[in-house]
N, C-alpha and C positions, 0 to 999 in steps of 0.2 A: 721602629726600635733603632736607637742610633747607641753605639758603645766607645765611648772614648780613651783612647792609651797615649800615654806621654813616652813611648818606647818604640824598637820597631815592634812591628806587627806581624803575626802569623795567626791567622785565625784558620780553626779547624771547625767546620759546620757539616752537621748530618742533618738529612729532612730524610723523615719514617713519614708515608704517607698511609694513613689506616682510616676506613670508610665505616661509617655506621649508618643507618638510616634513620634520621627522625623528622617531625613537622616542620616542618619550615624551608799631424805634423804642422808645421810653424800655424801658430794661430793670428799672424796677420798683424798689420799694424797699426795703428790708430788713427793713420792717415789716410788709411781707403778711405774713396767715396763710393758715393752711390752712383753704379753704371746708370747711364741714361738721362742723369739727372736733368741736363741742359734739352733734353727731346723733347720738340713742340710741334702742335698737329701744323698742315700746312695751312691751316684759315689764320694761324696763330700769327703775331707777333709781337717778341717780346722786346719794349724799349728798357735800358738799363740807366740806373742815375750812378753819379760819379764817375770812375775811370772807364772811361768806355773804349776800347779799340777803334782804333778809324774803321769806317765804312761799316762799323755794325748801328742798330738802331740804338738812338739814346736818347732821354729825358735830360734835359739841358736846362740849366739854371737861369733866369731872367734877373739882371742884377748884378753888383758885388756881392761874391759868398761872404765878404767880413761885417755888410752892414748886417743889423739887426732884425732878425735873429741871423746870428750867422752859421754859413752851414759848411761843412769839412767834409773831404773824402771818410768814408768809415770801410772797413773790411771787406761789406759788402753793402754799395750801395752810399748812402750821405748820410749825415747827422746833423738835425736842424735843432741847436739849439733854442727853443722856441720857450718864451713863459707866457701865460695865459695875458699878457698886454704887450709884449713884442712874440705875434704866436702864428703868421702866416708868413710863406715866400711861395710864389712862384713858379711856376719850370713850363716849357714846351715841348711840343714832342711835332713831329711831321708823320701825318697821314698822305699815303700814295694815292690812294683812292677813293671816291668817293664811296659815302655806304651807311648803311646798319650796322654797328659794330658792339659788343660786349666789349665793359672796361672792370677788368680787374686790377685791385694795387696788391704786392708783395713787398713788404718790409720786415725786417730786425725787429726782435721782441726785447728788450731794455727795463731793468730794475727802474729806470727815471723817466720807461715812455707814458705818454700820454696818451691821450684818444681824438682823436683830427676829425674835421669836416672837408670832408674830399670836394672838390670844385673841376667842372669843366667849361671854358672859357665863360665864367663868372658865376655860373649856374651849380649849386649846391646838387651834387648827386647820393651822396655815400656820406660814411664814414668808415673809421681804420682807426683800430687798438693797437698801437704799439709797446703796452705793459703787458709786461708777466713778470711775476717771482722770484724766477730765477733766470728771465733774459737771454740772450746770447743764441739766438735761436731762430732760425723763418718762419714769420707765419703763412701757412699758404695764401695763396693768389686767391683774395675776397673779392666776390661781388659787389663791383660799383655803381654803377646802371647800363643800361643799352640804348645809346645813342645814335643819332644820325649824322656823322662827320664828313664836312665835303674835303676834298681835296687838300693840304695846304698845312700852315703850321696850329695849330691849336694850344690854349694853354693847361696848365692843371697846377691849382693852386691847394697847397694845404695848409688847413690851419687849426691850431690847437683847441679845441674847446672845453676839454675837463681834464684834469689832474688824474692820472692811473687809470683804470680800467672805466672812469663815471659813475661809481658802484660803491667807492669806498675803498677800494684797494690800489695804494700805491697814489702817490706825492708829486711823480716826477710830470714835465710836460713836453721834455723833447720828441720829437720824431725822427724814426728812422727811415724813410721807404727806401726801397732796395729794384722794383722793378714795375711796369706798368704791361701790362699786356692787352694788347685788343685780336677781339676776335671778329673777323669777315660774318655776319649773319646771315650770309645769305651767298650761295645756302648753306645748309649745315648737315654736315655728315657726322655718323659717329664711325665706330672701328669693329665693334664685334658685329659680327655676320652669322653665329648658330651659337647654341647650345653645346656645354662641353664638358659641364660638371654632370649635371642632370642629362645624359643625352637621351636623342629618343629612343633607342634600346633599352635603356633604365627606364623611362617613362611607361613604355608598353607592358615592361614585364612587371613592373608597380602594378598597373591597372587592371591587369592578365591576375596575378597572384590576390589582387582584394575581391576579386571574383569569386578564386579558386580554393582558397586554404582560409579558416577561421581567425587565425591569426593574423593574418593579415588584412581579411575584413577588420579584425578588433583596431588595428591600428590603425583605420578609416575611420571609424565609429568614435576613437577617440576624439580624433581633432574636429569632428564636423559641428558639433553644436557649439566651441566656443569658435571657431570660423564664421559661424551664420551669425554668431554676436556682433563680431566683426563686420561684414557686409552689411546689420541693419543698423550699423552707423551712418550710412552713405557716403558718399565722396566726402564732404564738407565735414563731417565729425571725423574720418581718418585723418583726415589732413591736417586738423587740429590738433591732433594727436601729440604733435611734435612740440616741446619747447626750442626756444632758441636759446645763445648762448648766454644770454645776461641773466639767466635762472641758475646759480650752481648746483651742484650736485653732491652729496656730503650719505656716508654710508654710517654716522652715527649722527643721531639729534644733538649731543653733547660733546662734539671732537674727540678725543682718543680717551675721553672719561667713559663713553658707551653712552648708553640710552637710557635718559631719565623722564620720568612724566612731572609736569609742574603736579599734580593731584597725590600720582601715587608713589614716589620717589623710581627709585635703581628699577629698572625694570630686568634685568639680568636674568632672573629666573623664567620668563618667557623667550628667552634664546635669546642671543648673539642679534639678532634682526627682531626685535621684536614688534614693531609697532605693526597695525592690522591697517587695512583701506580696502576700497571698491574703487576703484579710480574708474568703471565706464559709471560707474549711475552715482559717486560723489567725488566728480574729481578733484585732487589740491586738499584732498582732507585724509589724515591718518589718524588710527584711532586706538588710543592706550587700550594695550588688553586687559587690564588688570579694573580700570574704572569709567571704561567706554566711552569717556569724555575723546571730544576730537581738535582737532586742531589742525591749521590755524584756525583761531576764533572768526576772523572776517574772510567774505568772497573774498577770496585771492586769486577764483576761477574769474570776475568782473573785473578786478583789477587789473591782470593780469594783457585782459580784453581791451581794455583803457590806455595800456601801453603800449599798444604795434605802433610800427613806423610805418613808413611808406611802403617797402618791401615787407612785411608782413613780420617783422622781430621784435621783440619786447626791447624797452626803452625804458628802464624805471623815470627818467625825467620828464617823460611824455605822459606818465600813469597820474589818475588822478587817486590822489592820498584822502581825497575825504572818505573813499572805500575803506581805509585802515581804519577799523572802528572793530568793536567785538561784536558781532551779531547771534551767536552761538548762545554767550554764559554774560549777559549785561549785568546779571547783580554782582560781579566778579570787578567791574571796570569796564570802561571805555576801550581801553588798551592793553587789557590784561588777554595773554596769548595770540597777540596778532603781529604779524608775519607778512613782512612786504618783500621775501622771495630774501631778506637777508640776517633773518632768524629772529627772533625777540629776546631779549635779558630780562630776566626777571628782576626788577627793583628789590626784591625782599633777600633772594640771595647771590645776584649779581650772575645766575647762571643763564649759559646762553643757549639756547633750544637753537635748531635750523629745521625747522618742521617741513617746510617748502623744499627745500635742498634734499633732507630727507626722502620728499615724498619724489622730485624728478630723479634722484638716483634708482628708488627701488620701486616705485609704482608709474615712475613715466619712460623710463629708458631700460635698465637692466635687471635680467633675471626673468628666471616663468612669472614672477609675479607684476612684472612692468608689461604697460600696455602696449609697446612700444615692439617690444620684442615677444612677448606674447603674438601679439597679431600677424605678424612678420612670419610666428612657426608655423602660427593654425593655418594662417591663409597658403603659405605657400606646402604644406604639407596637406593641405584639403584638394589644392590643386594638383600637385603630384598622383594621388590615388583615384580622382575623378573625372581628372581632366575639364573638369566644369569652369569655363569663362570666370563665372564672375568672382570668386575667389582669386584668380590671376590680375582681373586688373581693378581690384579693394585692392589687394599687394601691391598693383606701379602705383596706385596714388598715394599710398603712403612710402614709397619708397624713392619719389620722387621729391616728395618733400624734406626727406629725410637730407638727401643728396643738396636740398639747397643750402643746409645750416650744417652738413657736418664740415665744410675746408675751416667753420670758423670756432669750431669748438675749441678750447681749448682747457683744462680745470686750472692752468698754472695761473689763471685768471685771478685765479681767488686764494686766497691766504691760505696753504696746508694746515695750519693751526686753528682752525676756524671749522673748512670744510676737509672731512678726512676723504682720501679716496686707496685704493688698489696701487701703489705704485712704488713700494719698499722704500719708501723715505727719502724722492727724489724731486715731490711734486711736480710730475709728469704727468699728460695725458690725454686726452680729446673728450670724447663726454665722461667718460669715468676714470679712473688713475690705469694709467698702464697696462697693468697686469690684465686687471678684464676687459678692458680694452680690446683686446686681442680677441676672446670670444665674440663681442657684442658688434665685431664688426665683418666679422665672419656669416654670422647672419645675414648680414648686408650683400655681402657679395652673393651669397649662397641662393637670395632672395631673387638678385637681380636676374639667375641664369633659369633660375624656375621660372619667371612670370617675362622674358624675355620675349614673345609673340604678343603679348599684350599691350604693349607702350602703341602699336599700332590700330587698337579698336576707336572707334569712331568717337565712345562713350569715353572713355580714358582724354583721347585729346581735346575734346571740348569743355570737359572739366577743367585740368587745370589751363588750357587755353587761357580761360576766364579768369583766375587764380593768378595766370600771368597777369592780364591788363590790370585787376584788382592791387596787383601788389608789383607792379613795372618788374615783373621775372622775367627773365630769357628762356627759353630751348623751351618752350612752352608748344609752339606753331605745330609739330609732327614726332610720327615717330619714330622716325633719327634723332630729330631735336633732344628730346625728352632719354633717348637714351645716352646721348652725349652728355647730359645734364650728370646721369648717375656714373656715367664713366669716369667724366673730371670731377666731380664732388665726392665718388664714393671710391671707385677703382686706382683711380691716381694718386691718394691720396693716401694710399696703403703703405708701400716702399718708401716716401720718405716721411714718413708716421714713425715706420720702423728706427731707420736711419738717426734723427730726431729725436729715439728715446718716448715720444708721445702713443707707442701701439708696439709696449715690447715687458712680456713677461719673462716665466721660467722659461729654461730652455725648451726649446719647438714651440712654444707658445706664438710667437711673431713670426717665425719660418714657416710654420703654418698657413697664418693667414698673408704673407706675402705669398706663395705659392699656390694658395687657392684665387687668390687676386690674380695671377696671374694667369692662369688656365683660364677665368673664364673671362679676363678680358680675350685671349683669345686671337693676342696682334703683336706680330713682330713689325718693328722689332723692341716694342714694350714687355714683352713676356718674354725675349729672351735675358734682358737685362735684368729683369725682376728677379727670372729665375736666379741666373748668374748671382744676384745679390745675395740670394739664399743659401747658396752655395758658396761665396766669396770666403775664404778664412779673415778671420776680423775677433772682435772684442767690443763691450762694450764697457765705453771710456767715461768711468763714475766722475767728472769732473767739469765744469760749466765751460763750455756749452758740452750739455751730455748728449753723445752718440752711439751710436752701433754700427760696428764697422763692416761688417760681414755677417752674415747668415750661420757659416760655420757649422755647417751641418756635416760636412766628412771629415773636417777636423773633429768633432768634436765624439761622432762614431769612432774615431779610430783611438782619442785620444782623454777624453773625457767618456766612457761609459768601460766599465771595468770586465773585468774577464769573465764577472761572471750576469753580465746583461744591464745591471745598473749605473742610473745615472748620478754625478759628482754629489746629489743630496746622501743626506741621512737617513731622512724619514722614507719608508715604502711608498706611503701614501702618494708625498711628492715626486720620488723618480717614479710612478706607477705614470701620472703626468704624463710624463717624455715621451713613452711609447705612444699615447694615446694623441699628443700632439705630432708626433712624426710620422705617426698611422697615419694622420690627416694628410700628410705633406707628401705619403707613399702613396695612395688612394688618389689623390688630387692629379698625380703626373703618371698615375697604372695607365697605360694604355695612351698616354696623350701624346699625340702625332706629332708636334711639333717640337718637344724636348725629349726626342726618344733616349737619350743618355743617362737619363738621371734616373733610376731605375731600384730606389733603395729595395727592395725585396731580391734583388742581388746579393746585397750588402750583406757581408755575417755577421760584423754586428750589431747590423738592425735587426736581425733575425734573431742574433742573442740576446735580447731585447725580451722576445714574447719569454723567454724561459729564466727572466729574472724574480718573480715573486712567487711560483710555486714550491719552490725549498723551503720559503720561509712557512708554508701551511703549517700549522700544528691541529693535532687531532680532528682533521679534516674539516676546519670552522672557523678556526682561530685563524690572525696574524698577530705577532708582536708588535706593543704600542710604541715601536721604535722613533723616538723623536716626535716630530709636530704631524704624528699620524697616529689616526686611530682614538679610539672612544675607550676608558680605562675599563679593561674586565669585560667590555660587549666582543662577542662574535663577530667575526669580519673578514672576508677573506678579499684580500688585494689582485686577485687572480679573476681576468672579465673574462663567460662564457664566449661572448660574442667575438672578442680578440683571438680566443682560441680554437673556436671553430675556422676563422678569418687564418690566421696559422696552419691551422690541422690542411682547408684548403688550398694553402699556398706550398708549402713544405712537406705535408705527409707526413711528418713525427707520430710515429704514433702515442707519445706522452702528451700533444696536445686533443687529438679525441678523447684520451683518459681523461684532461683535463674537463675537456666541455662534457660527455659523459658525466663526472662528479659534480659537475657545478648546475648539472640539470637532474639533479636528483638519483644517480647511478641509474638513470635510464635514457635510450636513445628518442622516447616517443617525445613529439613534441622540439627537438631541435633542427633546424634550417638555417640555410643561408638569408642574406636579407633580402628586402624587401624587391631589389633591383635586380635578383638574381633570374634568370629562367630555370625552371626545373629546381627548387631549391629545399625538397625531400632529398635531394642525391648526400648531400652529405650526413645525415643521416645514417642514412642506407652501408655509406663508407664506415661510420665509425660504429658502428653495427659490429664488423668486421672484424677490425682492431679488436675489439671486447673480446670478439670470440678468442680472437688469437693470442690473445696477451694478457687478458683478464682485465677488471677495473685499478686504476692507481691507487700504488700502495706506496707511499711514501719510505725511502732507507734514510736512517741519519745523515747529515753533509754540513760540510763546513768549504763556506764562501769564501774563500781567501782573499777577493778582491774586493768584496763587500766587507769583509768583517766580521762575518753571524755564524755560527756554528748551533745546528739543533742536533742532538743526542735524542734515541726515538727507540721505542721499545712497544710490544702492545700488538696489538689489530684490534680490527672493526670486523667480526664476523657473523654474521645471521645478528641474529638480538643482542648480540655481545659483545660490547666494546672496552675494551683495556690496555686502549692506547695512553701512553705516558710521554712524556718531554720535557727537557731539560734545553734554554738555549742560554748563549753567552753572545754578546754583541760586544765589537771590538771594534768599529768601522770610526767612519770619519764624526765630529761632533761639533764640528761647525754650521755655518748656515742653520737650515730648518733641523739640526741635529738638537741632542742634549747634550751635557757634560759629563756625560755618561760611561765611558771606558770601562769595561769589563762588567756590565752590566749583566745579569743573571735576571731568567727570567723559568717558570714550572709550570708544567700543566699535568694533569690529570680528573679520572671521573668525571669529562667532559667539561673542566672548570679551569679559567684561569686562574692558578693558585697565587702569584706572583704579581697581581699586573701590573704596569707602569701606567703613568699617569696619562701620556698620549697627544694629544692635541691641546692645546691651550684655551682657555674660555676666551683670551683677545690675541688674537695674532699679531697684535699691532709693537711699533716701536718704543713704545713708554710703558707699556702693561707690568707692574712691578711685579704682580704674583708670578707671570711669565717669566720675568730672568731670576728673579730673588728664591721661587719656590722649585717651578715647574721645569724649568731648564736646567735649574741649579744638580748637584754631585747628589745632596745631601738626600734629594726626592728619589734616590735611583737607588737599587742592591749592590754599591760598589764601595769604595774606600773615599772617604776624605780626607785629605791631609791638608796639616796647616791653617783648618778652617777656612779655607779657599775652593771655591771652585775650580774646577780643572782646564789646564789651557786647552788649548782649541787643536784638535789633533786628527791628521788621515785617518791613519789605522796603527792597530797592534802587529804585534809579530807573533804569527802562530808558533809554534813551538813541536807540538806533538797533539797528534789526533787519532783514534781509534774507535775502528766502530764492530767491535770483537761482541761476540753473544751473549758475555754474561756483563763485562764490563764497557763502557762504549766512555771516551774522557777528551778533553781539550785543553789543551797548557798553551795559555798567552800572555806573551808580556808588554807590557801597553808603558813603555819609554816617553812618550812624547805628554803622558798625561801632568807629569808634576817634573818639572827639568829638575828640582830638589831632591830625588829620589833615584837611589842607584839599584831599586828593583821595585817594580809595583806589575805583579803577578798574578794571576790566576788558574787556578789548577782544577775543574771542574769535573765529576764520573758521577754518570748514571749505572747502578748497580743491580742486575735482577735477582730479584728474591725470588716471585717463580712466576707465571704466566700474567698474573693479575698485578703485583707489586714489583718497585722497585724502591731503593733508596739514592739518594743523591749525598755526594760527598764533595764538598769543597773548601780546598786551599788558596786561602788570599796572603800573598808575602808582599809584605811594605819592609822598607828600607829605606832611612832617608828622611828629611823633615824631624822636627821636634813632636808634633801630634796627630793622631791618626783616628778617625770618626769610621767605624765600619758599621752601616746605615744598612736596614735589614726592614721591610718589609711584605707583610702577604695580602690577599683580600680578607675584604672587612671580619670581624671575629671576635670571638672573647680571647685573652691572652691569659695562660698560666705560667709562673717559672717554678724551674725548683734551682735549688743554692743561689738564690738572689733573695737577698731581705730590702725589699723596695722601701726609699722615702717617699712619700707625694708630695711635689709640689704645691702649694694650693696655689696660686698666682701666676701670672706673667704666662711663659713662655722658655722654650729651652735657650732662649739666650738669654733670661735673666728674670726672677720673680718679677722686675719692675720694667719689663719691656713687654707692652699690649701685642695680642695676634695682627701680626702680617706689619707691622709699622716698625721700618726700618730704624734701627738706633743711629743717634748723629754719627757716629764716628764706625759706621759698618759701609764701606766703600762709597758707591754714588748712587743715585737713581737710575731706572732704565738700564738698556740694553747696555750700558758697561760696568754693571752691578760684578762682580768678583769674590764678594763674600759667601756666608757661609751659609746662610738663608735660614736658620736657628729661631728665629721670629714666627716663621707658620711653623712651629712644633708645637703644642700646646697639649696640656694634660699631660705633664710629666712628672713622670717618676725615677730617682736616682740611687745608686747602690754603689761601692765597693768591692769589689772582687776578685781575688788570684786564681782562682779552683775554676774548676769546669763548673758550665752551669746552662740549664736547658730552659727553652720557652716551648709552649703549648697553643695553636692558634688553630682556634675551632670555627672553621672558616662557612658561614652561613652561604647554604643556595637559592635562589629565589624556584626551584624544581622541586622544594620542600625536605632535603637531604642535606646535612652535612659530612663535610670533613676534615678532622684533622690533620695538621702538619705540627710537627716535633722537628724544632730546632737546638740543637746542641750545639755549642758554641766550645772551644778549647782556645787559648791564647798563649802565647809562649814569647 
């Protein structure tokens, strides 16, 4: 219901709820670096090109830098202006010693680089991408070969051989290198020396409790059968497991349109991810749910096989194309739905599928349904509870391999507009965009500290031993070797992943995983500088080349998470996040010897933290779908048992036993500590206790004042009888993953959200129009719109007056910063008790200010009555105009995408229009799917 006045506004609303029953400190500067950056083991040596300090090692140019191609100092490192016919120079470098040595090259990533043939004294070893995207950036120290260099000067020639990435991406052909590194092979050490995440105290009392307690057997019993999947692959199928980096990665088939099938069109309504696969028994094939056709049409599992190199990485130049044929659907075409890893277009309507891209983001690499991380959980959580060998070293061989190809991941590889990934619109990131980045590499580490005694079995190293000669890899020989391998491919590569922007989400998301990296490498003085990093105050600098400057994890406690436990988001959903990521980061250094200072469970307010989403409880079920959180009108409570029990242990509160208590069904049978604990019925036993003493949580009204949310609470939950009610009003910040939503009003009662907002978005992405035009817009929310404009982007309101009195409980806020046009835009909101069972709610909305004022009003779904409204129907169009179709923005209504401003009038549909001075009431007889209805009486006054 939306009601429009060209005057100010005062609008006076009553909701009668009546039940029937029928069917149905300084954050740092942009300039930090990252501690330790220049730290190299001691087999190391790194030679540097361009200005080099006397007496340190350097790559030195053979030549005039002016002849052609000519090459200049750059920032860091040289720039070889090189074109695919003046496209090689030169350089040498001095070896002290005779030897076995790994050569890795590190260079500048460049909108103009191209991709080199690495040469050592004439002998082609490697190659090196120097494109990406957005440039401006190092890429780690790639694997070149391992050679035998005697004594003396040596040379290393590069020379251009494709235009961007070889792939299709990117024009330019200069390169950048920046540094050369060799490594002493002999011998080879790595740095961690035990277990430190996983210790053996965890380990035993794991092993001890799946003996002892059923639950904890169940959580054995779960991962072993797809684990045993896993090991009857053998060495050689895990290993395979892994794509390399010339396969992208794309988290929709059709870029930021979503996922379409050439058969069945929009696939939308099979979710968000829709496409299905089996990737162990059909790998490279995804399969439309809606018409079970699959695709790609051709092996792209043989093709695939057709393009390794020497070191064992796909080459599309090296692949043979007579593979690209449709083998699947031939009376379709030759070519119809095949897929050479960089998507197909359809000729009929020029749309572009990335079915392969597709299939390596979510069936090869990320999520329970990638096989890549799948394997990685079962194996090493089958190994945790059993201690059984062979699940530990299936895990080093596929974690080993993983360590070869991740320093060279990279997605800015590939065109963002092409392939979508996780990274808020920065095209950033290593196998996947950013944000989930940060998970998916977490496993990695988490993987390496479980299956850590393994790299040493006999069976392990004669695998990939062989693996090495087959494909000229290093650290292959032992297991040192092989765990230096995951140290510098997977451990090293964490901190400046971060740094770099390539492995950095919401807050604690990359503090996280730099801190778990760092505990279980396990080695000062690498882990003290990691830490430090995490801790460093910093920012991260939205601008080319994009970095993160610090960690920011005490600033951002003290300074970003508000007084009442949340974090600078909007939505629950997302600061719910924060805890959950800084859990990780508190967990990770509990106990840990070497950074005994960092101790956030000290912290209050990390500690204010665990007590930021139980206010928001309504009728013991509900949260509010506050922003990009939350499923509209579904039950959902933001509050994790496990964190609370995890709290209740740390702290003693007794509001967190209530909490785990409630959240395990108002009884104690049944909750424990986890799985790592000894004795882990004691807590239990504890909040046993509390109950006696204090009875189960009974939520009182409260209003967040540093969040924003005010809930008005009336009711209990006693024996069979519940007639709890609630009123809340959100006031908080409505930026970021917020809406535009100020003063938003939201009801609950007879176990129903009566009110709900809409919540999470179908696309969370940055062009999704429903998203800023509908879902985010003023118009979708219980608040005022003025001027036909969305609302600017704003912290908070100003509370005014709160009372939580026994017959009346009210909230008065004035939300200033929503329309700068406006010299009041108010809310006056009272829950009213009628007697044990009812209440009524009463609110005042005062505008002021602006020439037109839209007060948008609605409940869950229902039939609608009024009285003193004589409705017209529109037959046509939309509330923005008979002649303007559902959801298709009119030319002259702002812009597209996330800087849309208008009024979002286009998804209204099914209107009806009236004139009206006098009071006048609506009826909405709101259906339950519990086979009950109830109505809400809205009564409207305007003045």
């Amino acid at each position: 219901m939306s009601l429009s006045f060209r005057r100010s506004l005062c609008i006076v609303i009553c909701f009668v709820l009546t039940a029937t029953v029928q069917p149905a400190v300084s954050s740092g500067t942009a300039s930090a670096e990252l501690p330790g950056a220049d730290f190299t083991m001691p087999d190391t040596t790194v030679y540097r090109f361009g200005s080099v300090p006397p007496g340190e090692p350097a790559v030195t140019l053979v030549g005039d830098p002016d002849a052609a191609p000519r090459v200049t100092n750059a920032a860091s490192g040289v720039k070889i202006a090189s074109t695919l016919t003046e496209n090689a120079r030169t350089f040498e470098f001095h070896v002290p010693r005779a030897g076995t040595y790994m050569l890795k090259l590190g260079g500048m990533t460049a909108t103009d680089g191209g991709t080199a043939e690495v040469s050592v004294d004439g002998v082609a070893a490697g190659r090196y991408g120097f494109y990406s995207v957005t440039g401006q950036y190092p890429r780690p120290d790639q694997y070149i070969g391992q050679l035998p260099l005697d004594e003396g000067v040596h040379t290393l020639t590069l020379t251009v051989k494709h235009a961007g990435n070889a792939a299709g991406n990117g024009t330019g052909t200069s390169m950048y290198p920046a540094r050369l590194t060799l490594t002493d092979l002999d011998p080879v050490t790595n740095s961690k020396q035990r277990r430190t995440f996983f210790t053996d105290e965890k380990l035993a009392a794991a092993r001890q409790n799946v003996q002892q307690y059923d639950w904890a057997a169940d959580m054995r019993d779960s991962v072993l059968a797809k684990a045993d999947e896993y090991v009857a692959l053998g060495y050689e199928g895990l290993w395979r497991l892994v794509p390399t980096q010339a396969i992208p990665r794309s988290y929709n088939t059709n870029q930021l349109t979503g996922n379409f099938s050439p058969v069945s069109g929009d696939l939308k309504s099979y979710g968000n991810y829709p496409w299905q696969a089996d990737p162990l028994n059909e790998p490279w094939k995804i399969v439309d749910p809606a018409s079970g056709y699959k695709f790609p049409t051709n092996d792209f599992a043989a093709y695939y096989e057709s393009g390794l190199d020497a070191h064992g990485n796909f080459d599309p130049a090296l692949a043979d194309r007579s593979l690209l044929v449709n083998t699947l659907y031939p009376e379709k075409g030759p070519t119809w739905g095949v897929d050479d890893g960089y998507g197909w277009v359809d000729p009929e309507t020029n749309r572009r599928y990335t079915f392969v891209a597709y299939y390596a983001h979510w069936f090869g690499w990320y999520g329970g349904t990638a096989v890549i991380y799948s394997a990685l959980n079962s194996l090493q959580n089958a190994y945790i509870y059993t201690g059984d060998e062979k699940y530990a070293k299936a895990g080093a061989v596929l974690l080993d391999r993983i360590a070869d190809v991740y320093p060279s991941m990279d997605v800015a590889e590939f065109s963002n507009a092409i392939y979508v990934n996780s990274h808020g619109g920065t095209g950033d990131g290593k196998i996947v965009g950013s944000i989930w980045e940060t998970s998916l590499v977490k496993m990695f580490i988490t993987a390496y500290d479980a299956f850590f005694t393994a790299f040493d079995d006999p069976e392990v190293i004669a695998f990939l031993q062989d693996k090495g000669e087959q494909y000229d890899l290093p650290l292959k020989q032992s297991g040192a070797g092989i765990r230096r391998n995951i140290e510098d491919g997977i451990l090293r590569q964490v901190a400046p992943g971060m740094y770099w922007d390539q492995i950095r989400g919401n807050n604690g998301f990359h503090q996280s995983a730099v801190a778990m990296a760092a505990v279980v490498h396990d080695t000062l003085p690498e882990t003290k500088y990691w830490l430090d990093f995490v801790f460093q105050p910093g920012s991260f600098v939205n601008s080319i080349p994009r970095r993160v400057t610090g960690g920011n994890v005490l600033f951002s406690l003290v300074n970003d998470i508000d007084r009442d436990g949340h974090g600078n988001e909007a939505a629950p959903g997302y600061n719910r996040l924060w805890i959950s990521s800084y859990l990780s980061v508190a967990d990770a250094l509990d106990g840990y010897d070497k950074y005994p200072a960092a101790d956030l469970y000290r912290n209050v307010k990390f500690r204010k933290m665990f007590q930021a989403m139980y206010p928001l409880i309504m009728l013991g079920k509900y949260t509010p779908s506050i922003g990009d959180s939350g499923t509209t009108g579904q039950p959902g409570m933001m509050v994790d048992k496990t964190q609370s029990i995890k709290a209740f242990e740390k702290f003693g509160d007794p509001v967190f036993a209530q909490l785990a208590y409630m959240l395990n069904g108002n009884t104690a049978e049944g909750i424990h500590s986890d799985v790592y604990t000894a004795d882990p019925d004691k807590v239990a036993r504890d909040i046993e206790a509390v109950i006696a003493e204090y009875g189960p949580l009974d939520l009182d009204s409260a209003n967040l004042t540093g969040y924003g949310f005010a809930a008005l609470r009336d009711g209990a939950a006693d024996g069979g009888s519940d007639t709890r009610r609630a009123l809340w009003m959100y006031y908080g910040r409505t930026s970021g993953h917020g809406h535009r939503d100020a003063l938003n009003l939201g009801l609950y009662g007879f176990g129903l959200d009566l009110m709900p907002d809409l919540g999470y978005p179908e696309q969370a992405n940055a062009t999704d129009v429903n998203r800023f035009e509908w879902v985010q817009n003023t118009i979708s929310h219980n608040t005022v719109m003025v001027d036909r404009q969305k609302q600017s982007a704003a912290w908070d309101g100003k509370p005014l007056h709160y009372d939580d009195g026994g017959m009346v409980k009210l909230i008065d806020v004035e939300a200033p910063g929503a329309y700068p046009q406006t010299e009041r835009y108010r809310r006056t909101s009272a829950l009213v008790k009628v007697d044990g069972e009812h209440s009524y709610a009463v609110d005042f909305f005062r505008v002021k200010g602006g020439s037109e004022h839209h007060f948008s009003f609605h409940a869950a779904e229902g039939a609608v009555t009024t009285e003193g409204l004589d409705l017209t129907a529109q037959p046509t169009g939309t509330y923005a105009g008979p002649d303007v179709p559902f959801g298709q923005r009119p030319a002259d209504d702002s812009v597209t995408g996330s800087g849309y401003t208008g009024p979002g009038f286009h998804w209204l549909k099914t209107c009806s229009a009236t004139i009206s001075r006098t009071a006048r009431s609506a009826s909405i007889t709101i259906s339950s799917t519990r086979g009950t209805r109830r109505r809400a009486t809205t009564t409207c006054t305007c003045a």
